[in-house]
C-alpha positions in Angstrom: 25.1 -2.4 -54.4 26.3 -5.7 -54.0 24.4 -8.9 -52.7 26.2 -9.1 -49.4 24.8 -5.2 -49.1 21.3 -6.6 -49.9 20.9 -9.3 -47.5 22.8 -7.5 -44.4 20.2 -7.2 -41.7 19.0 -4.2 -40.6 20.9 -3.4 -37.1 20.4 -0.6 -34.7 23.6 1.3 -34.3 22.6 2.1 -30.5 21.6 -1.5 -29.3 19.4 -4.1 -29.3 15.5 -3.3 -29.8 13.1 -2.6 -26.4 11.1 -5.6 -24.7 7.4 -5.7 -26.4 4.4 -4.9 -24.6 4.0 -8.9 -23.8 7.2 -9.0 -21.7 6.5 -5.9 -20.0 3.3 -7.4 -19.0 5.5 -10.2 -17.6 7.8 -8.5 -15.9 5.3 -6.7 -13.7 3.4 -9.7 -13.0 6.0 -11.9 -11.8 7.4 -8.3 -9.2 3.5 -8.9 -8.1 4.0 -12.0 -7.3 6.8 -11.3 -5.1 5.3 -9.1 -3.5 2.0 -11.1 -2.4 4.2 -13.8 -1.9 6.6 -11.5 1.0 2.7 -10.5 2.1 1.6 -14.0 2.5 4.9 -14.8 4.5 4.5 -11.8 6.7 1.2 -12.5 7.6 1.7 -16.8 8.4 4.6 -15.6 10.6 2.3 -13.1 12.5 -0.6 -15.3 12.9 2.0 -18.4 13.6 3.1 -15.8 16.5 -0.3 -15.7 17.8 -1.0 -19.4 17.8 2.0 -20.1 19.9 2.7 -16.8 22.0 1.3 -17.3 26.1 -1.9 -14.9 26.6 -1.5 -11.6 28.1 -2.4 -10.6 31.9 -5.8 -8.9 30.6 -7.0 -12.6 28.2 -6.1 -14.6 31.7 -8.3 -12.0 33.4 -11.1 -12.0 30.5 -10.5 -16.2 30.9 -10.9 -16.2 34.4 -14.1 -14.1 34.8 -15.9 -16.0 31.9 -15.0 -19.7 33.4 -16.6 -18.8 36.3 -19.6 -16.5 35.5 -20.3 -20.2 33.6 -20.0 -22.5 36.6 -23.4 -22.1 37.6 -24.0 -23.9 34.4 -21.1 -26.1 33.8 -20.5 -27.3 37.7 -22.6 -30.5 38.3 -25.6 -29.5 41.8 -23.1 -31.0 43.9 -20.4 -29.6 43.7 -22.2 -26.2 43.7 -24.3 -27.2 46.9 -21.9 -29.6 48.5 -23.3 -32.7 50.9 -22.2 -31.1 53.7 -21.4 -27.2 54.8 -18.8 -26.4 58.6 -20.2 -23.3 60.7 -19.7 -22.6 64.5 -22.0 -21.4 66.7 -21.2 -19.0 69.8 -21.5 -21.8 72.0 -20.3 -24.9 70.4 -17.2 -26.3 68.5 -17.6 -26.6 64.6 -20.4 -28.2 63.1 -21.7 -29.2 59.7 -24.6 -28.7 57.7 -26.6 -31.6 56.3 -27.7 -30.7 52.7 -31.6 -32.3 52.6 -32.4 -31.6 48.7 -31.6 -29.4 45.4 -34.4 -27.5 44.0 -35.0 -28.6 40.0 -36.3 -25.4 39.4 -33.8 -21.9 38.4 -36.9 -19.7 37.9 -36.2 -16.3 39.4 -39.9 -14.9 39.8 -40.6 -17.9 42.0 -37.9 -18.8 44.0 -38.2 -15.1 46.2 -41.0 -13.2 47.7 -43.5 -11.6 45.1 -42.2 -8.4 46.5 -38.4 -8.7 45.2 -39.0 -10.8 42.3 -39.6 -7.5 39.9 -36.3 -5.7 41.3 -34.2 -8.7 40.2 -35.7 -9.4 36.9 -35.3 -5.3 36.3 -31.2 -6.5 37.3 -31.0 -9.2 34.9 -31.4 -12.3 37.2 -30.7 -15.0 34.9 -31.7 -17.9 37.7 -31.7 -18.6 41.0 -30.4 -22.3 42.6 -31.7 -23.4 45.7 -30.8 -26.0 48.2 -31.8 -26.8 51.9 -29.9 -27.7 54.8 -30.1 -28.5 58.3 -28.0 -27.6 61.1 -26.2 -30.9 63.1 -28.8 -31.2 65.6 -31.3 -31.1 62.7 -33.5 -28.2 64.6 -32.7 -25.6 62.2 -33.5 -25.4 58.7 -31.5 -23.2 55.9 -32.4 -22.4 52.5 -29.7 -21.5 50.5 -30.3 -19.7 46.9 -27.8 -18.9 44.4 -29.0 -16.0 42.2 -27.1 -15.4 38.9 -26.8 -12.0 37.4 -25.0 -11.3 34.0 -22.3 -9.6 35.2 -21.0 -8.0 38.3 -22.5 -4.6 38.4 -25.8 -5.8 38.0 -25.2 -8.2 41.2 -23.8 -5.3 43.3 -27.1 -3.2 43.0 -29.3 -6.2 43.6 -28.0 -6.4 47.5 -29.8 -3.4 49.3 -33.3 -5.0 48.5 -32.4 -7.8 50.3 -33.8 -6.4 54.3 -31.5 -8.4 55.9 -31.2 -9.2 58.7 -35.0 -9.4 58.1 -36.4 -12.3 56.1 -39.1 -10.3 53.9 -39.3 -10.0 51.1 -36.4 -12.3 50.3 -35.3 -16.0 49.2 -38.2 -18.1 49.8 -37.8 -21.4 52.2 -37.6 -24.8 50.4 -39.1 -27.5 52.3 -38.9 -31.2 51.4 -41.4 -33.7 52.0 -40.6 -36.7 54.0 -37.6 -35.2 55.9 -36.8 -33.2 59.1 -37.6 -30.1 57.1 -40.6 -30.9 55.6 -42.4 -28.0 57.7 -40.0 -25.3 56.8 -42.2 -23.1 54.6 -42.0 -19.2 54.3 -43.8 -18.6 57.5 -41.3 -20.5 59.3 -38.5 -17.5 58.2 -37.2 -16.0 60.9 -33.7 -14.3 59.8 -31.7 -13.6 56.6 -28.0 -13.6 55.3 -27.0 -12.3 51.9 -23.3 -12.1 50.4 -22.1 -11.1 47.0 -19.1 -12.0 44.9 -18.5 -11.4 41.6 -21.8 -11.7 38.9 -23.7 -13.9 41.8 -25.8 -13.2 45.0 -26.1 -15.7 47.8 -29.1 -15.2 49.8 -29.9 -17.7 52.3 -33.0 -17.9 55.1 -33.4 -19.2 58.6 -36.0 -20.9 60.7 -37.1 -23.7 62.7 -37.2 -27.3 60.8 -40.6 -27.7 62.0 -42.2 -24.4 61.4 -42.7 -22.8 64.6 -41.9 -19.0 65.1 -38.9 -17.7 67.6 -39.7 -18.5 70.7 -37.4 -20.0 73.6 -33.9 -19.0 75.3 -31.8 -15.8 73.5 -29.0 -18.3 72.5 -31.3 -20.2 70.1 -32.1 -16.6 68.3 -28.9 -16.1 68.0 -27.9 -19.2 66.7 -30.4 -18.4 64.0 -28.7 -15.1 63.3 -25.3 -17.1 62.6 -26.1 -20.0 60.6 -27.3 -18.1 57.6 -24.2 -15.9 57.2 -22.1 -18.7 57.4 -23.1 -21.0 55.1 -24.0 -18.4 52.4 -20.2 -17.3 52.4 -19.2 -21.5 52.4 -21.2 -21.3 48.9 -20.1 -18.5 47.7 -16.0 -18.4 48.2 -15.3 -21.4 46.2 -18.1 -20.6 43.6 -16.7 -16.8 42.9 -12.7 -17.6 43.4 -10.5 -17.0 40.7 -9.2 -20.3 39.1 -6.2 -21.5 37.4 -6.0 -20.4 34.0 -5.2 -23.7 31.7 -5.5 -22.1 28.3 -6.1 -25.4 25.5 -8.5 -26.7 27.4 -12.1 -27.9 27.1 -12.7 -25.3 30.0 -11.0 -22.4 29.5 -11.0 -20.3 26.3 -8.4 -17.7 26.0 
């Protein structure tokens, strides 16, 4: 043998030798890689996608009910028991209601008859908001009570124990000292009004600013049938309409 022969390397006839178990190992790290990396790229462009696309028809909705289930919290006592409320009487042009006071207190045992105060509890009744108004000529007297429920089924079932148009057991009156009203106390009840929208009740009761019973012509009875009605719905249909979804905003969350 000759020394070329002896220091020939060794060759494989059919090739060159297999990758080592090191850059097998590397191979199939780097194909993970990819593929977390086409993951990761997949999932920013879906979430992106969220972030930007408009809400559907059923977030609005879920938006809408939610802003104003709230407002009984989030609108300031003015706005939810304006200064002044229109009605019309059968025998007069239109009129408005003078609001006299808000009460400070939401508690729902106290702000209805002992009676009625377990059948709302029982509902839910997360509070109830009272005001008092007098009628233009400042002879009658209304209390007016927003009561909250947590949603709208629980409202719904709350209406029947209201005896209207009877005034007992119901929303109790809310006299203030020092004004025309200042004698309107529960005895002084004389008819009821309740309407219901949405997760709130709106009760409201009727009577004499000074406190004495019904007595006197028909149309003065009457006239205390048609205030209560009347100014419970003027609470009520700007408190429980629908409003207009702004979605990015401090209000609205959809």
């Amino acid at each position: 043998m000759s020394r070329a022969e002896l220091s020939a390397p060794d060759l494989d006839p059919d090739g060159p030798p297999e990758p080592g178990p090191a850059r097998s190992r590397t191979v199939v790290a780097a194909v993970a890689a990819l593929g977390c990396l086409a993951v990761l790229g997949a999932a920013a462009l879906r979430l992106g996608g969220e972030l930007t696309r408009d809400p559907t028809a059923a977030e609005r909705a879920d938006a809408q009910s939610a802003e104003v289930a709230a407002r009984y919290r989030t609108w300031p006592a003015g706005r939810l028991f304006p200064a002044t409320l229109p009605y019309t009487l059968d025998m007069g042009s239109a009129e408005q209601a003078t609001r006299i006071g808000i009460d400070s207190g939401t508690r729902c045992d106290t702000a209805v008859d002992p009676q009625l105060s377990g059948s709302l509890t029982s509902r839910g009744c997360m509070a109830v908001l009272r005001a008092t108004y007098l009628d233009q000529l400042q002879g009658l007297a209304v209390t007016v009570g927003v009561v909250v429920f947590p949603d709208e089924r629980a409202a719904r079932e709350a209406v029947p124990w209201f005896p209207v148009p009877a005034p007992r057991p119901g929303l109790r009156a809310l006299p203030f000292e020092a004004s025309p009203a200042a004698r309107f106390g529960d005895t002084a009840r004389q008819a009821a009004a309740v309407r219901r929208r949405g997760p709130y009740l709106v009760a409201a009761t009727v009577g004499y600013a000074d406190g004495r019973p019904t007595i006197g012509a028909r149309q003065q009875q009457n006239d205390l049938a048609a205030l209560g009605p009347q100014l419970a719905d003027a609470i009520l249909k700007p408190l429980a309409a629908p409003g207009q979804v702004e979605c990015g905003t401090a209000e609205w969350t959809c």
